[in-house]
C-alpha positions in Angstrom: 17.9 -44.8 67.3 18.4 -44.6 63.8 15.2 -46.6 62.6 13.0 -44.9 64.9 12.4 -41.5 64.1 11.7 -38.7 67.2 9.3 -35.5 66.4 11.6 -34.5 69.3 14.7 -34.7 70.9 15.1 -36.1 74.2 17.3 -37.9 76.7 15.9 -40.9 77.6 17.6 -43.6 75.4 14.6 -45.6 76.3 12.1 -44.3 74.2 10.0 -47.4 73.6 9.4 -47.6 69.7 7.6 -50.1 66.9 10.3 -49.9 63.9 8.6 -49.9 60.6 8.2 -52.4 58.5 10.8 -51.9 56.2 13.1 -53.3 59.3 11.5 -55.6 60.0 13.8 -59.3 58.7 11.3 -61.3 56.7 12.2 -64.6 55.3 11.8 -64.8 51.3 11.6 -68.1 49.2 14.5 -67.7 47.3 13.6 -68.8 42.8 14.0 -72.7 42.0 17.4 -71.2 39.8 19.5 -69.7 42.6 18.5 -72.4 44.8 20.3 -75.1 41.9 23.0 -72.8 41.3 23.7 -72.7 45.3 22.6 -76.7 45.3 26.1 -76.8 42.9 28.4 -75.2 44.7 27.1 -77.4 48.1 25.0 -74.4 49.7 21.4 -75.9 50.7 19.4 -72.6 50.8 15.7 -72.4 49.9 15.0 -69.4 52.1 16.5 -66.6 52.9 15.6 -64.3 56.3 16.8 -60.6 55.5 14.8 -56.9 56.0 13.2 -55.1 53.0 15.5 -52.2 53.5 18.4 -54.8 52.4 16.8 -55.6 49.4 17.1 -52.3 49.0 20.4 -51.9 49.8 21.3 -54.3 47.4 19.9 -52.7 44.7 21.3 -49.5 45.3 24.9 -51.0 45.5 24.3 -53.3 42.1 23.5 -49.7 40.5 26.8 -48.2 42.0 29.0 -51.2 40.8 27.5 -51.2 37.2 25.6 -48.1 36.3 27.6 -44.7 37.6 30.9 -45.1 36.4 29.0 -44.1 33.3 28.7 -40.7 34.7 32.1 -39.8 34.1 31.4 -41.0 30.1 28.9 -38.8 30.5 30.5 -36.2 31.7 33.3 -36.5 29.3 31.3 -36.5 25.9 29.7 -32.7 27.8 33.1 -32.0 27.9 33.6 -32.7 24.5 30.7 -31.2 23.2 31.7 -27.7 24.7 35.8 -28.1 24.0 36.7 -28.1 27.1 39.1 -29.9 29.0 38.5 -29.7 32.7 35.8 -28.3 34.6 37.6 -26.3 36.9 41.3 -26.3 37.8 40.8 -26.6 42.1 42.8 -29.7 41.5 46.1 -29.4 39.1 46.4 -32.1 36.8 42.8 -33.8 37.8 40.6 -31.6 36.2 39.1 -29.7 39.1 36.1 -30.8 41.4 33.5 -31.7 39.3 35.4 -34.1 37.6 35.5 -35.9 40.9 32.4 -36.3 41.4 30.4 -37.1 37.9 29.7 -40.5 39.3 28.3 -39.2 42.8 25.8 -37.0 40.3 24.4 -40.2 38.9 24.1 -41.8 42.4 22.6 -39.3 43.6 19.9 -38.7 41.1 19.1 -42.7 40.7 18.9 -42.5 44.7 16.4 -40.1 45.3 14.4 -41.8 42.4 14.6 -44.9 43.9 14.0 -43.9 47.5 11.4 -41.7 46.0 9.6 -45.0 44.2 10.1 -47.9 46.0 12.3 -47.6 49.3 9.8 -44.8 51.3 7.8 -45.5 53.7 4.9 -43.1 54.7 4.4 -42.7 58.2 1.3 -41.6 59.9 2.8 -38.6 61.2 4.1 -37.1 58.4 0.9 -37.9 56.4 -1.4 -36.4 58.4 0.8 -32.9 59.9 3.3 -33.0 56.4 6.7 -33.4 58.2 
C-alpha cells in the first residue's frame, strides 16, 4: 500500500499495482576495495541485491549520524550572536522548544533537498494532471 500510490481511496486491498522503480531490488557490483576489505574479515561478497530507495536510505541516515548534530552548533553561535540564552522557556532548564529541535531543522532542510534532487521519482500522473 505504501509504494503504490491511489488517485483514490478505495476498499479493495487488491488493487493490482506496478511499484516504481525505485522499489524495485537491483543487484549492484559492489568496488574491487569493499570487496578486499570484506574478503579480510571472511565475507565473500562481490554483489550486493538491494532497491534504489535503500541507497537512499542510507544516505539519508550517514547525513543524520554525521552532519545534523551540527545544527545545534549552529544554533548556538545564533544564540550567541544575539545574547541570548534560550529560545523560549516551554521547557525549564532545557532552553525551550526550539532548542530541541535545531538538528530536526537541518534534517529537514538536507531532506527535502535530497528527495528534491535525487530520490523523486516523477510519475506519469502527476506530470501530465500536476498532482
Amino acid at each position: 500500500h505504501m509504494i503504490c500510490p491511489r488517485p483514490y481511496i478505495d476498499a479493495s486491498p487488491t488493487t493490482p499495482c506496478d511499484p516504481p522503480d525505485i522499489f524495485i531490488p537491483a543487484t549492484y557490483n559492489l568496488p574491487m576495495m569493499i570487496v578486499e576489505a570484506l574478503e579480510r574479515i571472511g565475507i565473500h561478497k562481490t554483489a550486493v541485491t538491494i532497491a534504489p530507495f535503500q541507497w537512499h536510505a542510507l544516505a539519508i541516515g550517514v547525513f543524520a549520524s554525521m552532519i545534523a548534530p551540527f545544527g545545534g552548533f549552529f544554533a548556538s553561535g545564533v544564540k550567541r550572536a544575539f545574547k541570548i540564552k534560550d529560545f523560549g522557556d516551554s521547557i525549564p532548564g532545557h532552553g525551550g522548544l526550539t532548542d530541541r529541535m535545531d538538528c530536526q531543522t537541518v534534517m529537514g532542510f538536507f531532506a527535502y533537498i535530497y528527495v528534491q534532487n535525487f530520490a523523486r521519482t516523477v510519475s506519469a500522473h502527476r506530470f501530465v494532471f500536476g498532482w
